[in-house]
N, C-alpha and C positions, 0 to 999 in steps of 0.2 A: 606690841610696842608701837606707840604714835610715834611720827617721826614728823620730820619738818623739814622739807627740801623735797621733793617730788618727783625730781631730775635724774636720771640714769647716768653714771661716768660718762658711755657715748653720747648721750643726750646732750650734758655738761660740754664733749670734745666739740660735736656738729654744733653748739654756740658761737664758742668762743676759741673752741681751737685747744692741741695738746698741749701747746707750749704753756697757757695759764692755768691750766687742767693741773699740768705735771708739777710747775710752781706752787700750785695749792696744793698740792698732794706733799710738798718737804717744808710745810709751815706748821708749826705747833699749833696746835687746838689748845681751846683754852673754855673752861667751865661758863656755860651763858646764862646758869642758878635762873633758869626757864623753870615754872612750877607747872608741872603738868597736871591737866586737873580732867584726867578719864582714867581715873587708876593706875595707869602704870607708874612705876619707882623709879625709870632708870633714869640717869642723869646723861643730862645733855651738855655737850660740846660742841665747838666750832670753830672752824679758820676761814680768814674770808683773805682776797685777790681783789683789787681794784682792776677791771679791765684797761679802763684810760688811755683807749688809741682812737683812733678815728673810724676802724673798721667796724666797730662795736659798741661805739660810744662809750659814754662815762657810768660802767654797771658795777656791779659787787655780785662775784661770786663765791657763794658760802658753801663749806662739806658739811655736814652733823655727823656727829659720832655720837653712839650711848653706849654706857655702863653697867653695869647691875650694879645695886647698893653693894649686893653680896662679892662681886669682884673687886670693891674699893675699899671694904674691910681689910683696915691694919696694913694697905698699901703705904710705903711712904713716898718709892720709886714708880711714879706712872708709866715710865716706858717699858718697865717687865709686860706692862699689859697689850693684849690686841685687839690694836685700832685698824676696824674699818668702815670707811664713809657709808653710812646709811640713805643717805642724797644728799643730794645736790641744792643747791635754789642762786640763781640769780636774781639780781632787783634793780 
């Protein structure tokens, strides 16, 4: 699976700190219809945090999540499903 964030949760904390870690972590992800073009299927998500302090400047912290086509079959409810952040990325 390619993923897109590079960042490890602690990686993610020693940035920018738990407090916006843990706020990204109770934000809905939302499909970013990414085409991924090295063969893998799964679909990709995201939720992103504005840093916006002084300590950190003005960054965007994003989680990705993926899918399998095969676990979104005839889903109509996504939070039966398990979400967990594949990485991180800041920018």
């Amino acid at each position: 699976m390619s993923t897109k964030g590079t960042l490890t949760r602690e990686q993610a904390i020693q940035a920018v700190g738990i407090d916006l870690v843990s706020k990204l972590d109770s934000i809905n992800c939302e499909p970013t219809n990414r085409v991924q073009t090295d063969g893998d299927d799964s679909v990709e998500y995201s939720s992103s945090v504005e840093t916006g302090n002084e300590e950190y400047g003005q960054m965007t912290l994003t989680a990705y999540y993926y899918q399998s086509p095969e676990d979104l079959k005839g889903v109509e409810d996504l939070s039966g499903l398990t979400w967990t952040v594949a990485g991180y990325e800041l920018t």
